[in-house]
mmCIF file of the N, C-alpha and C atoms, coordinates in Angstrom:
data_MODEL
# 
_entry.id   MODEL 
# 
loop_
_atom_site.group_PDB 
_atom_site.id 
_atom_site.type_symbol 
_atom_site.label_atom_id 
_atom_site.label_alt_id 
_atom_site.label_comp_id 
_atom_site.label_asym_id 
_atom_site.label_entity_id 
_atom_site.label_seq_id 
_atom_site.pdbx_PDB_ins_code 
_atom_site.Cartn_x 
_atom_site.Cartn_y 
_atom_site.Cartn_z 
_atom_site.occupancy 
_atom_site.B_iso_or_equiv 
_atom_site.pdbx_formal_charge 
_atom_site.auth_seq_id 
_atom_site.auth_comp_id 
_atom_site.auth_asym_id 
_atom_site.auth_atom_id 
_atom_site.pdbx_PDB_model_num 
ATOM 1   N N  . UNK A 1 1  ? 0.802   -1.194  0.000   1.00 0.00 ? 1  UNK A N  1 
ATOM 2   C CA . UNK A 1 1  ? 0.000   0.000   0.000   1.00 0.00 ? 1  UNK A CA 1 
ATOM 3   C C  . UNK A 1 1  ? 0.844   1.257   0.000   1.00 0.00 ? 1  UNK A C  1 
ATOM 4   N N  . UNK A 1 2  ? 1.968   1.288   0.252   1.00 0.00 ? 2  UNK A N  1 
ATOM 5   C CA . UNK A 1 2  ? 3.067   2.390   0.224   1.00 0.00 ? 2  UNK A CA 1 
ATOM 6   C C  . UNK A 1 2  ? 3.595   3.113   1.226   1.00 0.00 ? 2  UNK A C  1 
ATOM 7   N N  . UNK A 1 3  ? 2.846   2.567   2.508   1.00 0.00 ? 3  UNK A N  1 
ATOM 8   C CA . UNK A 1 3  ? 2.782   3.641   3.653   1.00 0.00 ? 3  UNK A CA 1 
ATOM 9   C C  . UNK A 1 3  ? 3.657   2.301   4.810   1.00 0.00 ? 3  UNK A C  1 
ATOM 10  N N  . UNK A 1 4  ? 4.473   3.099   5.565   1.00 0.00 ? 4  UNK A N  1 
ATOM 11  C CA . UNK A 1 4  ? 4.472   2.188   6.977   1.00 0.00 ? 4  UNK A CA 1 
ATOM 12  C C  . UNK A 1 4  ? 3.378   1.308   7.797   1.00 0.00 ? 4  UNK A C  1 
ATOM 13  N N  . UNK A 1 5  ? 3.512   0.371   7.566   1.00 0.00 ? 5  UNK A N  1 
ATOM 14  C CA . UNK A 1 5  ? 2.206   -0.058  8.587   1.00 0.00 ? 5  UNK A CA 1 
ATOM 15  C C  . UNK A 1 5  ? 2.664   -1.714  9.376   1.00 0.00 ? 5  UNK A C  1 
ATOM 16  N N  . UNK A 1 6  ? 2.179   -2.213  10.080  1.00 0.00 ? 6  UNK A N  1 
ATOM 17  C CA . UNK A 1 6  ? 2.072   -3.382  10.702  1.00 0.00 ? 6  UNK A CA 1 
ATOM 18  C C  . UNK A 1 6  ? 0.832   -3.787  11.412  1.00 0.00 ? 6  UNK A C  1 
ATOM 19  N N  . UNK A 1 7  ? 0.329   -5.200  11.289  1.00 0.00 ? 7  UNK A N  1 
ATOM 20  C CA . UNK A 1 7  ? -0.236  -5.790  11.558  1.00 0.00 ? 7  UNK A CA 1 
ATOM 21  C C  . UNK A 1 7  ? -0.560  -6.754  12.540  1.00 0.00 ? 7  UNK A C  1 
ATOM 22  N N  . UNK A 1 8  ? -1.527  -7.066  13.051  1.00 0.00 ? 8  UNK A N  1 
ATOM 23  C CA . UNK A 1 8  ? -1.712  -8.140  13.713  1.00 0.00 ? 8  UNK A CA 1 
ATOM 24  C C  . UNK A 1 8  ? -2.809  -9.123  13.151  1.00 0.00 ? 8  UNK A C  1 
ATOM 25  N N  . UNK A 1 9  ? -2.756  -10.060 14.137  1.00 0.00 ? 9  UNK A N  1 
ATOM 26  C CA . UNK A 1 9  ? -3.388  -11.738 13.851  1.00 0.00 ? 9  UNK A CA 1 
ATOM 27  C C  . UNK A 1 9  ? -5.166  -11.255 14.046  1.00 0.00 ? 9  UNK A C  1 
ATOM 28  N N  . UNK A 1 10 ? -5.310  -10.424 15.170  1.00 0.00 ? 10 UNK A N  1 
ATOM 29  C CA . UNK A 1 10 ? -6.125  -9.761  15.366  1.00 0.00 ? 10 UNK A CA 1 
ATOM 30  C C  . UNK A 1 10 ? -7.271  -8.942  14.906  1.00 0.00 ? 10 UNK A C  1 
ATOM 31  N N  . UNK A 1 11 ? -6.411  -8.622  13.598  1.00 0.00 ? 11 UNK A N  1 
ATOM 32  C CA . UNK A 1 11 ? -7.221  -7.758  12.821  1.00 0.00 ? 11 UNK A CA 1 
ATOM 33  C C  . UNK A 1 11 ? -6.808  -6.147  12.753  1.00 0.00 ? 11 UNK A C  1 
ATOM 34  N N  . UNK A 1 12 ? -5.670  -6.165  13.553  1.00 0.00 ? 12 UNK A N  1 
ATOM 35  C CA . UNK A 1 12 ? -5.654  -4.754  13.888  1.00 0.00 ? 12 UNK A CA 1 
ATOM 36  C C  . UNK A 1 12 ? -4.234  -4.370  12.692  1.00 0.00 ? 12 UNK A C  1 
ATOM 37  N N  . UNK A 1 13 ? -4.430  -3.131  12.308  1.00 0.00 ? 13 UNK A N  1 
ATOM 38  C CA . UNK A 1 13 ? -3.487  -2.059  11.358  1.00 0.00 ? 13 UNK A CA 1 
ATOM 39  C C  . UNK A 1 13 ? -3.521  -0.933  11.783  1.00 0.00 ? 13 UNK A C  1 
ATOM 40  N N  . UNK A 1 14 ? -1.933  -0.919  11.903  1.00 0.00 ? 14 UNK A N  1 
ATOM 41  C CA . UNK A 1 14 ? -1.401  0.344   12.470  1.00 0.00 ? 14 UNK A CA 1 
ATOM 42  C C  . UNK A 1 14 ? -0.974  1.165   11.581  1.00 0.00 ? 14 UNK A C  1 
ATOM 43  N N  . UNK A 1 15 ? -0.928  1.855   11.022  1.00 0.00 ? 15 UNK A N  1 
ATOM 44  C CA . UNK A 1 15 ? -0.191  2.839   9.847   1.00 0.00 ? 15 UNK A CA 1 
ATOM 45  C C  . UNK A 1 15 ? 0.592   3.901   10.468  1.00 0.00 ? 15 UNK A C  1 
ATOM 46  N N  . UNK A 1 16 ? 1.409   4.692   9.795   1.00 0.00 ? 16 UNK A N  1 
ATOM 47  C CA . UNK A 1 16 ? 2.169   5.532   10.061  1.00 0.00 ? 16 UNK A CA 1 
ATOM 48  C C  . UNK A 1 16 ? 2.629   6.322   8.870   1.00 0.00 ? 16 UNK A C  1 
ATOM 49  N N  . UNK A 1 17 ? 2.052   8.056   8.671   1.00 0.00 ? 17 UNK A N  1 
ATOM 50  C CA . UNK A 1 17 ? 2.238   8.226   7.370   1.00 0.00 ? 17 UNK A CA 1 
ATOM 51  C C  . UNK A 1 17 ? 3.418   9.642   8.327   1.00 0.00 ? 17 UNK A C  1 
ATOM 52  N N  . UNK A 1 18 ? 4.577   9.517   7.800   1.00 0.00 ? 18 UNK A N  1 
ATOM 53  C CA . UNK A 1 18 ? 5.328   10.266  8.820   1.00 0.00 ? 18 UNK A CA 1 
ATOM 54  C C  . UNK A 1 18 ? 5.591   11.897  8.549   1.00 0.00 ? 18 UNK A C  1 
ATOM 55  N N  . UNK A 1 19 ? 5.206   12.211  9.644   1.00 0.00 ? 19 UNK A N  1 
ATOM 56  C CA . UNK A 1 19 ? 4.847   13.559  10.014  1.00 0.00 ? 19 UNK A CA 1 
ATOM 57  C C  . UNK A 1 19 ? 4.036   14.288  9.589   1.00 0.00 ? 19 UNK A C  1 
ATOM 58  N N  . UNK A 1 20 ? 2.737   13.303  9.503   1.00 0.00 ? 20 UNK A N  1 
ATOM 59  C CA . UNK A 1 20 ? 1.423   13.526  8.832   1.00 0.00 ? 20 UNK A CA 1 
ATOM 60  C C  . UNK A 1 20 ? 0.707   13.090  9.786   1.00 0.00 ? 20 UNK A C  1 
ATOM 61  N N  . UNK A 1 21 ? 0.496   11.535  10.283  1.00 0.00 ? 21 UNK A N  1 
ATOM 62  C CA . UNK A 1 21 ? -0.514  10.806  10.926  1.00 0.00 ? 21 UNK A CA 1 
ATOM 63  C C  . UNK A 1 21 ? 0.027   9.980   11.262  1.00 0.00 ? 21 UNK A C  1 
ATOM 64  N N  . UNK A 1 22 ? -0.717  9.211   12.128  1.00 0.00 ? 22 UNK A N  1 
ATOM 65  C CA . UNK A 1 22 ? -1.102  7.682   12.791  1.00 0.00 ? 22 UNK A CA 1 
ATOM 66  C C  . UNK A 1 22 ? -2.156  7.223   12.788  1.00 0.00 ? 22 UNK A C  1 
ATOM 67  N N  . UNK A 1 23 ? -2.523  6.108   12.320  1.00 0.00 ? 23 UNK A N  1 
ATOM 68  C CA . UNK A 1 23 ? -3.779  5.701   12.686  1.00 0.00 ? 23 UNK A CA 1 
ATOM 69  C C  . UNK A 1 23 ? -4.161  4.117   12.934  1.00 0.00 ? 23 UNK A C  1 
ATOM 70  N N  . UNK A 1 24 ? -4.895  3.746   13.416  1.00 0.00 ? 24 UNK A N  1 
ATOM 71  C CA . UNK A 1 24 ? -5.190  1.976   13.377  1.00 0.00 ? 24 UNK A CA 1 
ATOM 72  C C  . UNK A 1 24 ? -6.253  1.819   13.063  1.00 0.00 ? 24 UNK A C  1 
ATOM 73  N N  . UNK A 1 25 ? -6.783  0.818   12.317  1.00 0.00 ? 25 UNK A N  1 
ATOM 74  C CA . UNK A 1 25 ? -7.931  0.042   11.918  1.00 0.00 ? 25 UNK A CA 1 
ATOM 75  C C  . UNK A 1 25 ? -8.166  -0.829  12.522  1.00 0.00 ? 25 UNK A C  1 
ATOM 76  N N  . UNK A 1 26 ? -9.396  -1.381  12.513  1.00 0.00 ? 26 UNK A N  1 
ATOM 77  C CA . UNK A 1 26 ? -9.572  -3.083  13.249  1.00 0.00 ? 26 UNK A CA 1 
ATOM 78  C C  . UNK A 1 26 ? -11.109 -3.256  12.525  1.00 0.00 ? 26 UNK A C  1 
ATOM 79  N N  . UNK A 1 27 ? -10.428 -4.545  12.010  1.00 0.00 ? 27 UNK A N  1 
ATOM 80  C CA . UNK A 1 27 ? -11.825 -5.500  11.131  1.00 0.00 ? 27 UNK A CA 1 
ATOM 81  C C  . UNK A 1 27 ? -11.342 -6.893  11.579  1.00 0.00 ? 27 UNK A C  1 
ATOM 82  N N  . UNK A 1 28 ? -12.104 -8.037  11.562  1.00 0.00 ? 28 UNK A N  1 
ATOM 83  C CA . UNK A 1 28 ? -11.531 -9.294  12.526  1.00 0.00 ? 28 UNK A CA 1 
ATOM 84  C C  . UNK A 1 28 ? -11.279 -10.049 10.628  1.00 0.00 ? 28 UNK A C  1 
ATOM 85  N N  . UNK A 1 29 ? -11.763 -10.011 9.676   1.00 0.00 ? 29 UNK A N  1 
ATOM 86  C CA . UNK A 1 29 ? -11.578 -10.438 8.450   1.00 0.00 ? 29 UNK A CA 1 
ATOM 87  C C  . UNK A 1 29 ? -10.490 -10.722 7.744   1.00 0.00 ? 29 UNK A C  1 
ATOM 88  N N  . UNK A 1 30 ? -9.716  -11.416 7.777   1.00 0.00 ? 30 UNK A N  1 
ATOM 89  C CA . UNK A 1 30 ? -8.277  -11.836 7.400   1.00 0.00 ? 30 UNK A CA 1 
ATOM 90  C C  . UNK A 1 30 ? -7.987  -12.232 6.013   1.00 0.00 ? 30 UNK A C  1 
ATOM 91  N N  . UNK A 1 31 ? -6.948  -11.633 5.053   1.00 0.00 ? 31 UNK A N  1 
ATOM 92  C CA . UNK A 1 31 ? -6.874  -12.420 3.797   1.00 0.00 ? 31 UNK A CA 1 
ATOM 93  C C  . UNK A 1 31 ? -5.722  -13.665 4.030   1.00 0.00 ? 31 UNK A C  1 
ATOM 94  N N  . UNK A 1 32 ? -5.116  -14.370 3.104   1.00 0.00 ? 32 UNK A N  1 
ATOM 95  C CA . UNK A 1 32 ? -4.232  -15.084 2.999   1.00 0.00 ? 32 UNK A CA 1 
ATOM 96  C C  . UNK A 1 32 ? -2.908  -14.949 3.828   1.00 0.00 ? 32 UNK A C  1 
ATOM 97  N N  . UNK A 1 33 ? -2.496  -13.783 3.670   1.00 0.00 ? 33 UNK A N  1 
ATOM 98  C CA . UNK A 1 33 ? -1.482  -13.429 4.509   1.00 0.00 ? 33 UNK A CA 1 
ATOM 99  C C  . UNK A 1 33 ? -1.360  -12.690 5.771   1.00 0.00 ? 33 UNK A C  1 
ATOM 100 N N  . UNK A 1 34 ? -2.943  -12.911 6.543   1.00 0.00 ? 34 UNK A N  1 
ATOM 101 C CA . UNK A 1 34 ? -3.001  -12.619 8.037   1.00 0.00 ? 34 UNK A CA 1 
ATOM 102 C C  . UNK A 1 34 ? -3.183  -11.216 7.838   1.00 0.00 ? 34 UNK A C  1 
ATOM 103 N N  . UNK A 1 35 ? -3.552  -10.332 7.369   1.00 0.00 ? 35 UNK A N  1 
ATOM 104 C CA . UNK A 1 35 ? -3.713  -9.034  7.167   1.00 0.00 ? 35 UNK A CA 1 
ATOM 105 C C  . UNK A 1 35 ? -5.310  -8.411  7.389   1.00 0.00 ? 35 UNK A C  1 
ATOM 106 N N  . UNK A 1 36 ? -5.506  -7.810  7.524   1.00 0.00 ? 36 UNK A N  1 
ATOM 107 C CA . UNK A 1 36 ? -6.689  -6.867  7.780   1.00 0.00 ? 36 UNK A CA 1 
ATOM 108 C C  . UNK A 1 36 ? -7.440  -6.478  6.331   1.00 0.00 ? 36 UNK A C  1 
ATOM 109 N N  . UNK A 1 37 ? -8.509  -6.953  6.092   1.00 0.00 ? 37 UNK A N  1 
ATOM 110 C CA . UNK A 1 37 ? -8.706  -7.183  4.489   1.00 0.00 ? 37 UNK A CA 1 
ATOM 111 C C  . UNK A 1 37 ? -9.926  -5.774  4.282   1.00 0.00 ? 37 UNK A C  1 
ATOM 112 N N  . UNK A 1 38 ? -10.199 -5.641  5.337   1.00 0.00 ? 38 UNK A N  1 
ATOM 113 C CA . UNK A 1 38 ? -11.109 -4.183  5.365   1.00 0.00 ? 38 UNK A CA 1 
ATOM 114 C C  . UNK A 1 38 ? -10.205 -2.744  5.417   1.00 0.00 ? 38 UNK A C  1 
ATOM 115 N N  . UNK A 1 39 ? -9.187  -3.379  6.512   1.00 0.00 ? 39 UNK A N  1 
ATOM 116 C CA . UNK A 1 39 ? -8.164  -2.539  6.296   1.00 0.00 ? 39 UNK A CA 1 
ATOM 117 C C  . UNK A 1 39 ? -6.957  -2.025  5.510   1.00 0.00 ? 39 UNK A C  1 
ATOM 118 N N  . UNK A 1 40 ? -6.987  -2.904  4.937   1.00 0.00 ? 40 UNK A N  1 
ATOM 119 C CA . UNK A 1 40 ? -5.766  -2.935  3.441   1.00 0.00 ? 40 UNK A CA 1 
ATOM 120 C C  . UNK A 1 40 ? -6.785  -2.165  2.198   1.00 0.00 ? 40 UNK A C  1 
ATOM 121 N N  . UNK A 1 41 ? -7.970  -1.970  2.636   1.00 0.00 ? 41 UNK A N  1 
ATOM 122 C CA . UNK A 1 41 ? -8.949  -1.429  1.711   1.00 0.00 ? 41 UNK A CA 1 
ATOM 123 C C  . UNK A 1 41 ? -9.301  -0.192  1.593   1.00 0.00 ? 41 UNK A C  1 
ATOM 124 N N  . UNK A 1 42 ? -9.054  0.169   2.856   1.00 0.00 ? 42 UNK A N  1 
ATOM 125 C CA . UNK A 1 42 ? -9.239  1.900   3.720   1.00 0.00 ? 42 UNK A CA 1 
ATOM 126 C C  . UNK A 1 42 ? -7.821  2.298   3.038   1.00 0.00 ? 42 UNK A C  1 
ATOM 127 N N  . UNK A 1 43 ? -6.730  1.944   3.599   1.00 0.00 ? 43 UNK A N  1 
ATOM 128 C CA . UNK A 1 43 ? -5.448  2.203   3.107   1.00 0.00 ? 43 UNK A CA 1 
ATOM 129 C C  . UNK A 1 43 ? -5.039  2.720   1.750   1.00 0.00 ? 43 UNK A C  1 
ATOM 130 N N  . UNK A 1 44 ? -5.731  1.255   1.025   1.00 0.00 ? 44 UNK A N  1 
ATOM 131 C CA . UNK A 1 44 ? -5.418  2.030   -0.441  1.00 0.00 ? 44 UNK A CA 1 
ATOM 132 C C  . UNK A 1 44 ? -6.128  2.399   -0.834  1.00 0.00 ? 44 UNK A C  1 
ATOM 133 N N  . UNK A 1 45 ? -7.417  2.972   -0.356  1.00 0.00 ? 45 UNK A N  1 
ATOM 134 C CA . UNK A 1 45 ? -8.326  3.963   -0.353  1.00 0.00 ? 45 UNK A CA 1 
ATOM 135 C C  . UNK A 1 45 ? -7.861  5.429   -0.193  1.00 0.00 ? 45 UNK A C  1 
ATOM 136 N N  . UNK A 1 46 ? -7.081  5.893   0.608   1.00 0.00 ? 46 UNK A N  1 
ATOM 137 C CA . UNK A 1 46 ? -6.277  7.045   1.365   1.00 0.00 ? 46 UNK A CA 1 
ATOM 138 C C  . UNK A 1 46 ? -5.624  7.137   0.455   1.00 0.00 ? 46 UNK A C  1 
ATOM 139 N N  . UNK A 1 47 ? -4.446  6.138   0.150   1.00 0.00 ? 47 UNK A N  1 
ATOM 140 C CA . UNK A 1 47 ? -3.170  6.008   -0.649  1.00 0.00 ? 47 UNK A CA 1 
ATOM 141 C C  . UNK A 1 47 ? -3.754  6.814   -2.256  1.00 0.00 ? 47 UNK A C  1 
ATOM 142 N N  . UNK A 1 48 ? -5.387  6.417   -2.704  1.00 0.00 ? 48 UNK A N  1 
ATOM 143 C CA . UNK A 1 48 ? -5.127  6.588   -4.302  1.00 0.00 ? 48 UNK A CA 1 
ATOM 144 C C  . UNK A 1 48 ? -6.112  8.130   -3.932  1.00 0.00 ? 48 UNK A C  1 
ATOM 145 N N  . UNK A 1 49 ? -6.164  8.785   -2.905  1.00 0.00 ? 49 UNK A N  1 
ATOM 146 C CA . UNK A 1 49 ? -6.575  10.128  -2.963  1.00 0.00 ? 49 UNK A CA 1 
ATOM 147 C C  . UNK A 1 49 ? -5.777  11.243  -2.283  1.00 0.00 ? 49 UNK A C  1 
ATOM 148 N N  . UNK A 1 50 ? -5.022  10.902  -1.816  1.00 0.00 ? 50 UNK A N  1 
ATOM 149 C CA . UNK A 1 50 ? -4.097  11.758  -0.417  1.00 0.00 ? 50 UNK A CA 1 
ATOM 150 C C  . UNK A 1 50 ? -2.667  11.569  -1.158  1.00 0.00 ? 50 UNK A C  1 
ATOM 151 N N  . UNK A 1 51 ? -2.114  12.487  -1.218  1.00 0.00 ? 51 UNK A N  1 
ATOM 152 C CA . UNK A 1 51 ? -0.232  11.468  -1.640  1.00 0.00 ? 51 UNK A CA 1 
ATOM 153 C C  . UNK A 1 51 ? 0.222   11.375  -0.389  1.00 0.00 ? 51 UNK A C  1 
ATOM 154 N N  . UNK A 1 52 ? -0.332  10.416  0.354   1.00 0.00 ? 52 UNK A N  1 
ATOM 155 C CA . UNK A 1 52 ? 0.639   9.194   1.121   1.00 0.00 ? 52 UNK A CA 1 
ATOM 156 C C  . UNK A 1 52 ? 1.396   8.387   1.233   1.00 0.00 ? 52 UNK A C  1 
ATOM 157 N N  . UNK A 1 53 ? 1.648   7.596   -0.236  1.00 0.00 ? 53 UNK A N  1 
ATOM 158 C CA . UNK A 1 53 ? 2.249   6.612   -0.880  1.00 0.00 ? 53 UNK A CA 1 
ATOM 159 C C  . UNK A 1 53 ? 3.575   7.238   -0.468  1.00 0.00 ? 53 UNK A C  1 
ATOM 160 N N  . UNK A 1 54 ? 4.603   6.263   -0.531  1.00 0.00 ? 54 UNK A N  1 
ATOM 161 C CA . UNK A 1 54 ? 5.654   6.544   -0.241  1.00 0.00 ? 54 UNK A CA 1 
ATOM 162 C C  . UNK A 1 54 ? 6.931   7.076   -1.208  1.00 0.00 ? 54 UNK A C  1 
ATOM 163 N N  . UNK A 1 55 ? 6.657   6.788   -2.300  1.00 0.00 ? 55 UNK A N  1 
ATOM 164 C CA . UNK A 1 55 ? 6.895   7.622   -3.560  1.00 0.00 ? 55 UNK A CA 1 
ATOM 165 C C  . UNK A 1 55 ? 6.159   8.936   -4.263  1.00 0.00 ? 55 UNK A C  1 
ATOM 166 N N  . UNK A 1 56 ? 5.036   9.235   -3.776  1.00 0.00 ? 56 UNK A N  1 
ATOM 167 C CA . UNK A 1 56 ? 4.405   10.005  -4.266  1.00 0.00 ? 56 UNK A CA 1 
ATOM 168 C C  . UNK A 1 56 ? 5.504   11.665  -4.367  1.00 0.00 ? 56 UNK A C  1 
ATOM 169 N N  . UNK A 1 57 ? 6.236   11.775  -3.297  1.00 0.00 ? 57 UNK A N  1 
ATOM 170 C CA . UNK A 1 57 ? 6.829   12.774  -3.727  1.00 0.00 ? 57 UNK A CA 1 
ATOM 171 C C  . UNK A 1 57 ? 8.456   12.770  -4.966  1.00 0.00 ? 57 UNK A C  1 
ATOM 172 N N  . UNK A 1 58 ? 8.516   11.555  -4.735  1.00 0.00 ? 58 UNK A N  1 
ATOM 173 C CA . UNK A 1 58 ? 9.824   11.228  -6.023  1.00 0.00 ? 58 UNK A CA 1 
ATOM 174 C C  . UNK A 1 58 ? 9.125   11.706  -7.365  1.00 0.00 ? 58 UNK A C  1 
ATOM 175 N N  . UNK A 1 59 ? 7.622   10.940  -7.522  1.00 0.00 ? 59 UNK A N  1 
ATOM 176 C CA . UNK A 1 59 ? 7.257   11.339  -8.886  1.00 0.00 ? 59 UNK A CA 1 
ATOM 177 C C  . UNK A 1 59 ? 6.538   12.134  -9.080  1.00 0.00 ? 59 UNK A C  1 
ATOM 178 N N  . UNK A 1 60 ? 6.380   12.909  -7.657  1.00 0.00 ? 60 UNK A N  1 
ATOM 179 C CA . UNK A 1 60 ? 5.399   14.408  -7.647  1.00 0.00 ? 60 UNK A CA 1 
ATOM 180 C C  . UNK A 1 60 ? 3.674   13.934  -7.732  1.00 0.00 ? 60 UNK A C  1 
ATOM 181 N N  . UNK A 1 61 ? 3.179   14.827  -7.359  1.00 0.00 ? 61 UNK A N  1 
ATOM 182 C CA . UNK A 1 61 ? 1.588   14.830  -7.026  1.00 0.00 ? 61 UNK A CA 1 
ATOM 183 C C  . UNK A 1 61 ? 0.744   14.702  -8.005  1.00 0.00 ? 61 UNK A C  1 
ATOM 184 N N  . UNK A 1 62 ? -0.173  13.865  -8.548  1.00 0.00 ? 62 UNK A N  1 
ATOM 185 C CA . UNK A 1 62 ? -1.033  13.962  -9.783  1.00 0.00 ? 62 UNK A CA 1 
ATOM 186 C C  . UNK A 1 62 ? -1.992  14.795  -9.778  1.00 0.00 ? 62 UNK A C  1 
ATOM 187 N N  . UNK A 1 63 ? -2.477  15.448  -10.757 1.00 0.00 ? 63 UNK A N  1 
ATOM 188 C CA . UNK A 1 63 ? -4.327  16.126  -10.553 1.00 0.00 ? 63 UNK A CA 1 
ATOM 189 C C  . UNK A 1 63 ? -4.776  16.099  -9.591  1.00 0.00 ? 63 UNK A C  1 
ATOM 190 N N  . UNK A 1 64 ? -5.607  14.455  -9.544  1.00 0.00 ? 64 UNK A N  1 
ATOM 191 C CA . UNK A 1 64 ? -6.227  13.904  -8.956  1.00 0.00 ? 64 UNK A CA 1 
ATOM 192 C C  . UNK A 1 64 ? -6.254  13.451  -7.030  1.00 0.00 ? 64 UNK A C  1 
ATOM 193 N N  . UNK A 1 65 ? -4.953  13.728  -6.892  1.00 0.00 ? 65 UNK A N  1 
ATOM 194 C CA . UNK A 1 65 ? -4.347  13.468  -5.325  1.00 0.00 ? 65 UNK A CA 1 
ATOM 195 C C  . UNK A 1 65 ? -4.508  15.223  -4.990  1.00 0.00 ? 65 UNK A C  1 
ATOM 196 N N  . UNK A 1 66 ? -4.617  14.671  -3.359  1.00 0.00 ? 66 UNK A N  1 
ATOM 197 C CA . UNK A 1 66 ? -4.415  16.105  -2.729  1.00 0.00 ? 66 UNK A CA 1 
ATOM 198 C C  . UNK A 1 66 ? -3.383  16.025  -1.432  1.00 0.00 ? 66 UNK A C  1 
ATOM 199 N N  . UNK A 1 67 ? -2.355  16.832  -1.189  1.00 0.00 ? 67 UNK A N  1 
ATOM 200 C CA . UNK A 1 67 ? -1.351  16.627  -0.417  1.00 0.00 ? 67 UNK A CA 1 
ATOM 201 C C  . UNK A 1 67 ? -2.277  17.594  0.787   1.00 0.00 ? 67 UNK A C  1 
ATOM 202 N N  . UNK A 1 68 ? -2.751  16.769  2.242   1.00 0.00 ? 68 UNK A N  1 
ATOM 203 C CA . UNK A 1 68 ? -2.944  17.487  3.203   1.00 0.00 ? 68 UNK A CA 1 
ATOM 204 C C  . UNK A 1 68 ? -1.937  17.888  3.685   1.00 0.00 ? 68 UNK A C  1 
ATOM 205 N N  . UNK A 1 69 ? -0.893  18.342  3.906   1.00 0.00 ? 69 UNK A N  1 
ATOM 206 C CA . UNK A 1 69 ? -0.180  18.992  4.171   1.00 0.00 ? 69 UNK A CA 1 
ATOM 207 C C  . UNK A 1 69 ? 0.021   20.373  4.090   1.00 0.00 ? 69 UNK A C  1 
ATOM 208 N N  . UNK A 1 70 ? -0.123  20.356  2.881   1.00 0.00 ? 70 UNK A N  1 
ATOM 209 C CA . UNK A 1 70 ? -0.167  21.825  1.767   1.00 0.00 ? 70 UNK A CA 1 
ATOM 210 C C  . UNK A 1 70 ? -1.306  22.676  2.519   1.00 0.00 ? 70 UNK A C  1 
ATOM 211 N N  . UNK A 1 71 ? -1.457  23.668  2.696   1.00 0.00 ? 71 UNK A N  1 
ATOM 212 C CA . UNK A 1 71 ? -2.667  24.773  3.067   1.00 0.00 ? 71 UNK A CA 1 
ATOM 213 C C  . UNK A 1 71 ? -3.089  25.103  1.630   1.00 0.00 ? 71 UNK A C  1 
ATOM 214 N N  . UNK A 1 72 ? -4.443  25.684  1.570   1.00 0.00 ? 72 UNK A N  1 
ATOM 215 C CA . UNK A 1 72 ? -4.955  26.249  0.455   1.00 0.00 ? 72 UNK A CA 1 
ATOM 216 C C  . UNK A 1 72 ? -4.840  27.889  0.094   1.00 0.00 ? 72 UNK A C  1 
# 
């Protein structure tokens, strides 16, 4: 998804978009690889509207993204 994050067995996702946010999710729904499948959904939900991604500033901001950071 592009962002710092870790997981638990639990259901729980922690993210870390740095020196922006923190946040955790919790859905008990697990995919294949023990992950948070509601939450891997929110994520790259954020990721394809916010430039959070972790490259987003190497290849710069599209149209379509909005950097909260930035003031208007």
């Amino acid at each position: 998804m592009g962002m710092p994050a870790k997981s638990g067995v639990a259901g729980g996702l922690m993210v870390v978009v740095p020196n922006v946010l923190g946040l955790c999710t919790w859905s008990p729904r697990l995919d294949a690889l023990g992950n948070s499948v509601r939450g891997l959904a929110f994520c790259e939900e954020l990721v394809s509207r916010f430039t959070f991604h972790i490259y987003d500033g190497l290849i710069g901001a599209t149209d379509d993204k909005r950097d909260p950071t930035q003031r208007r």
